[in-house]
C-alpha positions as CSV (number, residue, x, y, z in Angstrom):
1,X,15.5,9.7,-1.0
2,X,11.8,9.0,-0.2
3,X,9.3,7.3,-2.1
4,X,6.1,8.2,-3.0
5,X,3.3,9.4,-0.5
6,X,1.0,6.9,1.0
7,X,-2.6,6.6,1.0
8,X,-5.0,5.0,3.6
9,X,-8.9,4.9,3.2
10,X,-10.3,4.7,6.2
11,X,-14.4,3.9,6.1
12,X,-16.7,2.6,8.1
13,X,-16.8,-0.7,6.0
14,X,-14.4,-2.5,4.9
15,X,-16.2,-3.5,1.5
16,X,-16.1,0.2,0.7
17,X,-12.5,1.2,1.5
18,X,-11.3,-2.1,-0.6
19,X,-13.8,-0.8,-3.2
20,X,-12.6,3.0,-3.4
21,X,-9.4,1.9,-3.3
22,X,-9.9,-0.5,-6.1
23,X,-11.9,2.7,-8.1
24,X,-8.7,5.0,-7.4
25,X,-5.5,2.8,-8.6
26,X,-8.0,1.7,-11.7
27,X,-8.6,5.5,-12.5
28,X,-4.9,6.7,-11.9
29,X,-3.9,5.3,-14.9
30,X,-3.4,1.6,-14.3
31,X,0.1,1.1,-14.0
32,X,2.3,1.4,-11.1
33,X,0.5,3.9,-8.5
34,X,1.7,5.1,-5.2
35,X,1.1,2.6,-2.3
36,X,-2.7,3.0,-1.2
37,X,-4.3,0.6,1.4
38,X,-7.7,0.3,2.7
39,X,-8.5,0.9,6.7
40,X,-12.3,-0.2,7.1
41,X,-14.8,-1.9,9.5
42,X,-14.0,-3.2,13.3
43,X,-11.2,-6.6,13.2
44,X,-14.0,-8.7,13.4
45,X,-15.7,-7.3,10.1
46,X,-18.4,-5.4,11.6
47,X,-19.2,-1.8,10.4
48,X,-16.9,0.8,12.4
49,X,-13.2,2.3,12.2
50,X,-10.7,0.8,13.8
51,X,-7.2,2.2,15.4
52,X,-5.5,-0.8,14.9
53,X,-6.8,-1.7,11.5
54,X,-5.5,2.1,10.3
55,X,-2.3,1.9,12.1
56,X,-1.5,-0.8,10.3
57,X,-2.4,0.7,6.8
58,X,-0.3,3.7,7.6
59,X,2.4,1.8,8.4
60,X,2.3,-0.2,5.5
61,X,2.0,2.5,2.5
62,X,4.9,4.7,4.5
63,X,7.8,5.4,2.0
64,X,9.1,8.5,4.2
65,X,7.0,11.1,2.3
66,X,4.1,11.1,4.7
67,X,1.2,9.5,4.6
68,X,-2.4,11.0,3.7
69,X,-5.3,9.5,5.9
70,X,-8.9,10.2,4.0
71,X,-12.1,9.5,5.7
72,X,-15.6,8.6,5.2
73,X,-17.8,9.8,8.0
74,X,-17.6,11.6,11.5
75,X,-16.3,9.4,14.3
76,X,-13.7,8.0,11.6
77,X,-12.1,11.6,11.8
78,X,-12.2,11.4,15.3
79,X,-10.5,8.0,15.4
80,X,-7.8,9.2,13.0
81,X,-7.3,12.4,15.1
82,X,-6.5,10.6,18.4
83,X,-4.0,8.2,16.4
84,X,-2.3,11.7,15.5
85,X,-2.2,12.9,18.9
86,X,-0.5,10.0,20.3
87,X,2.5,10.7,18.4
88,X,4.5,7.2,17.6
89,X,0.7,5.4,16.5
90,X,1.3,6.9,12.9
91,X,4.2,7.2,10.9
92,X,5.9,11.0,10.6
93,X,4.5,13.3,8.5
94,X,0.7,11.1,8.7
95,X,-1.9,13.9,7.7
96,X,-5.5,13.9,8.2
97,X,-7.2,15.2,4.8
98,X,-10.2,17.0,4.6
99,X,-11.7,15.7,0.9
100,X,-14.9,13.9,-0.5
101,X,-13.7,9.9,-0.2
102,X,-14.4,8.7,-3.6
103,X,-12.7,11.5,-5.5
104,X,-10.5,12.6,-3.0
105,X,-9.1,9.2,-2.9
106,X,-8.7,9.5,-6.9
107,X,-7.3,13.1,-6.3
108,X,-4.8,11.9,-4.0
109,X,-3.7,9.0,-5.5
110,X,-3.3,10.4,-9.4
111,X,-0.8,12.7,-7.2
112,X,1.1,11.2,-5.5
113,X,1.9,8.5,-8.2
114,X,3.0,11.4,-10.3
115,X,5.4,12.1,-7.5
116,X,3.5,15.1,-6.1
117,X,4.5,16.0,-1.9
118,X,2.3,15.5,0.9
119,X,1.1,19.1,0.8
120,X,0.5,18.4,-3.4
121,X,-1.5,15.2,-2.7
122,X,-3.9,16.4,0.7
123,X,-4.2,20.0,-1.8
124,X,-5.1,18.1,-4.7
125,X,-7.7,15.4,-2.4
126,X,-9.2,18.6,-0.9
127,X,-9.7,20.8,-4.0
128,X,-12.0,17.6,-5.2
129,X,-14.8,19.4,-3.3
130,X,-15.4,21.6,-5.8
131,X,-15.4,18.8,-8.8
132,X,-19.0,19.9,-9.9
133,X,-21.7,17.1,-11.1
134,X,-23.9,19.2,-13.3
């Protein structure tokens, strides 16, 4: 049997993906939550996305149920769509989520630490794009 689904935050900064990761195991209900790791800035800790750096991440939260890749800006999707089309970079069943970060990430993670399936956790991160603010 597989665990639960894994989470990477990939941003631009590495500050912010600690931070919204930090925001997202805090607000999905403080006890044990599914494996979510932060993927942001350039190796040397300058502002950018990097392959390796979300590789990694991917690797690390993969339990077998897939793994659910949410990003902050533009070139961060296309850094996490060429990891996909090499094949063996990301582990099977690694899915690119179209969702706002901050409550996508709490979306995603609430989800799949109640045991929800890839498809549960990227429909739940994406449906957080019509959480309304007024």
């Amino acid at each position: 049997m597989s665990g639960p689904v894994g989470i990477v935050l990939v941003s631009h900064s590495a500050a912010v993906a600690r931070a919204v990761a930090e925001l997202a195991q805090g607000l999905a209900g403080g006890g044990a939550t599914a494996p979510v790791a932060p993927a942001g800035g350039t190796p040397d800790g300058g502002l950018g996305t990097s392959s390796e750096l979300i590789a990694e991440a991917a690797k690390a939260v993969d339990r077998g149920a897939g793994v659910a890749l949410l990003v902050d800006l533009g070139s961060a999707v296309l850094t996490v769509k060429a990891l996909l089309a090499e094949q063996d970079e990301l582990p099977e069943r690694s899915r690119l989520v179209d969702a706002p970060f901050v409550e996508g990430a709490v979306a995603a993670l609430v989800t799949a630490s109640a045991g929800g399936d890839l498809d549960a956790v990227v429909g739940a991160a994406s449906e957080a794009y019509g959480y309304r603010k007024e």
